[in-house]
C-alpha positions as CSV (number, residue, x, y, z in Angstrom):
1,X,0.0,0.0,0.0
2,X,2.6,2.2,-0.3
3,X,3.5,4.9,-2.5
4,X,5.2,4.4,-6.1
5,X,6.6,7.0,-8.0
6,X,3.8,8.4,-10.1
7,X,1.9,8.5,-6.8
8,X,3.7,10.2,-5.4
9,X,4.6,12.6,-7.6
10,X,0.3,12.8,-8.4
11,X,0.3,13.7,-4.7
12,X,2.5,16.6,-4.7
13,X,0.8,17.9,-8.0
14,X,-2.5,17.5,-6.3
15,X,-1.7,19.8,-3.6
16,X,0.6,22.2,-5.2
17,X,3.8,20.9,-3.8
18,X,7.7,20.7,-5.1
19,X,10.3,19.1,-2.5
20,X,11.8,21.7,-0.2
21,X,16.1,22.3,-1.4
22,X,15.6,24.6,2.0
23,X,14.5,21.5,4.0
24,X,17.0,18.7,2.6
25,X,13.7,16.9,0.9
26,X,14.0,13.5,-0.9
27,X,11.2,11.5,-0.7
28,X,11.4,7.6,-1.6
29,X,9.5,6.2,-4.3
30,X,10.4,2.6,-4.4
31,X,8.3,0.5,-2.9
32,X,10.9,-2.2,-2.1
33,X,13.4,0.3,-0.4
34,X,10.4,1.2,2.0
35,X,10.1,-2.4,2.9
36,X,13.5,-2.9,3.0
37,X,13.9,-0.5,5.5
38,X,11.0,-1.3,7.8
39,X,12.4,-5.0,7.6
40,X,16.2,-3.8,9.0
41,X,14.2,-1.8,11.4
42,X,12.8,-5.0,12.7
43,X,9.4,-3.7,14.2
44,X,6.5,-5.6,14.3
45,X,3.4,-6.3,16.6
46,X,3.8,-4.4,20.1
47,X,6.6,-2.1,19.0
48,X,6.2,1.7,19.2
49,X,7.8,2.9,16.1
50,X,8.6,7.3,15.5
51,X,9.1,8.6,12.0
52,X,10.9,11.8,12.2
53,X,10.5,13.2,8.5
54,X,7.2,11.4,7.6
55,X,7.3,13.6,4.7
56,X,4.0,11.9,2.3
57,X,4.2,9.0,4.0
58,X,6.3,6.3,2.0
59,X,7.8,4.8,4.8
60,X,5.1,5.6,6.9
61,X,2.9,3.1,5.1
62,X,5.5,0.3,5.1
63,X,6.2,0.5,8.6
64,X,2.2,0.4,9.2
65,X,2.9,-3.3,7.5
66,X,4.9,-4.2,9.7
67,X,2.1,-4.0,12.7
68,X,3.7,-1.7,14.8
69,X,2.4,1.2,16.3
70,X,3.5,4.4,14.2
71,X,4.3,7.8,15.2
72,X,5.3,10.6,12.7
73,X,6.6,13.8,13.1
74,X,7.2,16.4,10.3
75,X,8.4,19.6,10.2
76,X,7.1,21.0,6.7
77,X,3.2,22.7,7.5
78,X,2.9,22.5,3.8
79,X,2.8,18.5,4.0
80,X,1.1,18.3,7.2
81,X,-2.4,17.9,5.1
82,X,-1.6,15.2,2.2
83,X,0.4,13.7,4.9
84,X,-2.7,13.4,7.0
85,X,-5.1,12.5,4.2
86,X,-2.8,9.2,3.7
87,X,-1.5,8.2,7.2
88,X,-4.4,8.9,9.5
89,X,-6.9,6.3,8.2
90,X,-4.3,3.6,9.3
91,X,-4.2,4.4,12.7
92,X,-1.1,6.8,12.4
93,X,-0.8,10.0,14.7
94,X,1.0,12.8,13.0
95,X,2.9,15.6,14.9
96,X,3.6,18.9,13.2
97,X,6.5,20.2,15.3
98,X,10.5,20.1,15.1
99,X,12.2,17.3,16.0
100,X,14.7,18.9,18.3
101,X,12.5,20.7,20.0
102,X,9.3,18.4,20.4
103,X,8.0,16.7,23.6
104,X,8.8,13.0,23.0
105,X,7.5,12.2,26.5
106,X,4.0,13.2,25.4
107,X,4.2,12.4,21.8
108,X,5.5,8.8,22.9
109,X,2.9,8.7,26.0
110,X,6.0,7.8,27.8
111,X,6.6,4.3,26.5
112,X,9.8,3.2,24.8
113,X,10.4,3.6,20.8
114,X,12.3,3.1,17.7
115,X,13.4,5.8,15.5
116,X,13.4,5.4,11.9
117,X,14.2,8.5,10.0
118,X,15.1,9.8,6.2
119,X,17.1,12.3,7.8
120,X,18.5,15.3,5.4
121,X,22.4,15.9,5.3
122,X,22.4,19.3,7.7
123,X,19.8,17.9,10.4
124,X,20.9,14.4,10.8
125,X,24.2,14.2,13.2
126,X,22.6,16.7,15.5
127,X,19.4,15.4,15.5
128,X,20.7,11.9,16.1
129,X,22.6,13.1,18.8
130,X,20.3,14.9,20.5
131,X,18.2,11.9,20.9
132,X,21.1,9.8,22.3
133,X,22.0,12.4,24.8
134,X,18.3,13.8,25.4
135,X,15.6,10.8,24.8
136,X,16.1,7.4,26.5
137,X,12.5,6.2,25.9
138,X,14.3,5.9,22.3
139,X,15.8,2.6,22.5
140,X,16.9,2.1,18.7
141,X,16.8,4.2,15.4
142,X,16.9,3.3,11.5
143,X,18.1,6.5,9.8
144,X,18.7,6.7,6.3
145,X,21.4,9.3,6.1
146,X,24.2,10.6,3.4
147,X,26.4,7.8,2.9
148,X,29.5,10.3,4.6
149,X,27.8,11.6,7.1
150,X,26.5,7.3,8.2
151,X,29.9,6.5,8.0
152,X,31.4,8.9,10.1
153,X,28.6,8.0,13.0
154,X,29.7,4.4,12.5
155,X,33.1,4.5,12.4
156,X,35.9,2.5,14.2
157,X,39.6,3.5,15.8
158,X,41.6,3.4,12.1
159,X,38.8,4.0,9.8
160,X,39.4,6.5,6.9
161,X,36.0,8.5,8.8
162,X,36.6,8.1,12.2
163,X,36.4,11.6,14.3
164,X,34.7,13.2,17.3
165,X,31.3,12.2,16.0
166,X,31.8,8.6,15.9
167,X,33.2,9.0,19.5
168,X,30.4,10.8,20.8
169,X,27.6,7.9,19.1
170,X,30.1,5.2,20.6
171,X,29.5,6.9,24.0
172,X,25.5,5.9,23.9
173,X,25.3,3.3,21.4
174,X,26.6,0.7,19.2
175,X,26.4,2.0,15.7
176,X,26.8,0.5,12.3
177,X,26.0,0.8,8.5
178,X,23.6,-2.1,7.5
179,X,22.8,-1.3,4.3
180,X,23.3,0.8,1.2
181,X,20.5,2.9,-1.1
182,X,20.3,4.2,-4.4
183,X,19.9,7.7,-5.4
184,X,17.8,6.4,-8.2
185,X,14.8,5.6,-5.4
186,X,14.3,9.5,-4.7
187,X,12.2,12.6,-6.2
188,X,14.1,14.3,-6.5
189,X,17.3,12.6,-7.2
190,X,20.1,13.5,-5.0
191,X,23.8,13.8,-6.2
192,X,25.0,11.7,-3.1
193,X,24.5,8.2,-2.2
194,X,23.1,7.1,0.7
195,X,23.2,4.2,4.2
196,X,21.5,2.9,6.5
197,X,22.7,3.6,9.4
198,X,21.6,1.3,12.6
199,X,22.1,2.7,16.2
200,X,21.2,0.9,19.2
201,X,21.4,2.4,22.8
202,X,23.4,0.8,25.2
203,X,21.7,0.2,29.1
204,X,24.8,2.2,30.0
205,X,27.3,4.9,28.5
206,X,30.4,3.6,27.7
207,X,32.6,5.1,30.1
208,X,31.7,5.8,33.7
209,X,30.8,9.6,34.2
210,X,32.1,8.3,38.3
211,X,35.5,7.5,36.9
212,X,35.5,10.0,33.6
213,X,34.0,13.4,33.6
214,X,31.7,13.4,30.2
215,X,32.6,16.7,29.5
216,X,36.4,16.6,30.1
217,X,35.9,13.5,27.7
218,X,35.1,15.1,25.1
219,X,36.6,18.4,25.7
220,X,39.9,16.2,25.1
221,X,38.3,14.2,22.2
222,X,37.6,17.5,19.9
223,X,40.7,19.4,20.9
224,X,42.7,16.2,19.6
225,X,40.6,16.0,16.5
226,X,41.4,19.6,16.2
227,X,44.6,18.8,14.5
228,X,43.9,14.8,13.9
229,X,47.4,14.4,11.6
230,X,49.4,15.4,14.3
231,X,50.9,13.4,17.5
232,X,49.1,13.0,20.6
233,X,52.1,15.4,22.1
234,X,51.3,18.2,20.0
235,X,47.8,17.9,19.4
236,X,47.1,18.1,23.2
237,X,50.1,20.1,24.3
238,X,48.1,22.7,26.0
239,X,45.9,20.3,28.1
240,X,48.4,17.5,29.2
241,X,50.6,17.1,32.1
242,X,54.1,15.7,32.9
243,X,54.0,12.1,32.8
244,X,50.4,11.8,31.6
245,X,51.0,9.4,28.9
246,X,53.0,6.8,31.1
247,X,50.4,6.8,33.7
248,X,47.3,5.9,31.1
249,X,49.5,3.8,28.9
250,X,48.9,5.5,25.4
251,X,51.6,6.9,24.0
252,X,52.5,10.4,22.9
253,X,53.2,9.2,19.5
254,X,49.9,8.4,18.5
255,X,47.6,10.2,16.7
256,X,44.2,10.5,17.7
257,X,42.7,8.9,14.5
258,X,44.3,5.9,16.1
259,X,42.6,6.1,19.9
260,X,39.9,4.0,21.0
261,X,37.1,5.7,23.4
262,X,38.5,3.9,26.0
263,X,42.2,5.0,25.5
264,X,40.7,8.6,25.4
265,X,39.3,8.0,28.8
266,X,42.8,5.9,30.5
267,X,44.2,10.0,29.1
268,X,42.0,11.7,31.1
269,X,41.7,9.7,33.8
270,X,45.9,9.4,33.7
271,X,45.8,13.5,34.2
């Protein structure tokens, strides 16, 4: 029951509508990527699932297949009616509000969910983030991101896009790209491929806020990455102290590309 492209594209004409450039919008058109992407999600019966982005309601509809509970948010007032018209009569809720600002206890009714999300290239790291650190009724999320920007959340110690960013979604969850998609599946067709990009919270952060201040953490983390090329030595000459390095075991010689979360933390718990 879900959209193909000529619907799709009958439903914007219908209502006057082009895809927002402002907004990041690409809306899917394949019904097998929809599906797809519900499947990897892997909600069913009893599951509370949010859409961020409903957009017209694509992936809306598949994940109604699925027999979860569904949840959409979306941002745009001028797709708040067509999104409506085809959502509502399956028992789908929509929310016109921003997703880093909304009330997820109230639009959740305080019971646990899974994010899944075509989220637009400027939006989707801090978005993401913000329900790590912010939501923990959200227990998983799906997103569909730029195929850059879902590597560098899931990226290891060593990998060509490992940075602050992947530390940070290490921190809260266990991250990793699970899939690939076409630009040929969008109206309008982007210039960039794009993952999928599966996140799932852990029960607890990954390093103790008792033993490791959260903020120092990172505070050391981005002032590293500030000059990622050069040795530990240099890049954190400002912050260290004598005989740091000895004491947490990581040497100066490093470069921070090459540090695991955890060696970040034996630094700042070495200081």
């Amino acid at each position: 029951m879900t959209h193909t492209r000529s619907a799709l594209v009958a439903l914007l004409q219908d209502h006057g509508l082009k895809p927002s450039r402002a907004l990041g919008q690409n809306f899917v058109v394949d019904p097998n990527t929809v599906r797809r992407i519900a499947r990897l999600s892997g909600v069913g019966p009893g599951d509370q699932v949010l859409e961020i982005g409903a957009g017209l309601g694509s992936l809306t509809l598949a994940l109604v297949e699925t027999g979860a509970t569904v949840r959409a948010m979306e941002i745009d007032r001028y797709l708040i009616e067509p999104l409506r018209s085809v959502v509502e009569p399956y028992g789908v809720r929509v929310h016109h509000v921003d997703a880093l600002n909304a009330d997820y206890d109230e639009i959740l009714g305080g019971k646990p969910a899974v994010v899944v999300a075509n989220l637009p290239y400027n939006v989707a790291t801090p978005l993401v983030l913000h329900l790590l650190e912010s939501q923990p009724l959200i227990r998983r999320l799906l997103v569909m991101v730029q195929k850059e920007v879902g590597e560098r959340m899931a990226a290891h110690a060593g990998d060509e896009a490992y940075g602050a960013v992947s530390l940070r979604m290490q921190y809260f969850a266990d991250a990793k790209v699970v899939g690939k998609v076409s630009p040929s599946v969008f109206v309008p067709k982007p210039n960039v491929d794009s993952v999928l990009v599966s996140l799932v919270r852990r029960d607890q952060v990954r390093v103790d806020p008792a033993l490791v201040s959260e903020d120092e953490l990172f505070s050391v983390i981005r002032t590293a990455f500030g000059q990622r090329r050069k040795m530990l030595r240099r890049s954190l000459s400002a912050w260290t102290s004598e005989g740091v390095f000895e004491r947490s075991g990581v040497a100066e010689t490093r470069r921070p590309e090459e540090l695991t979360l955890e060696e970040f933390a034996a630094l700042v718990a070495a200081k």
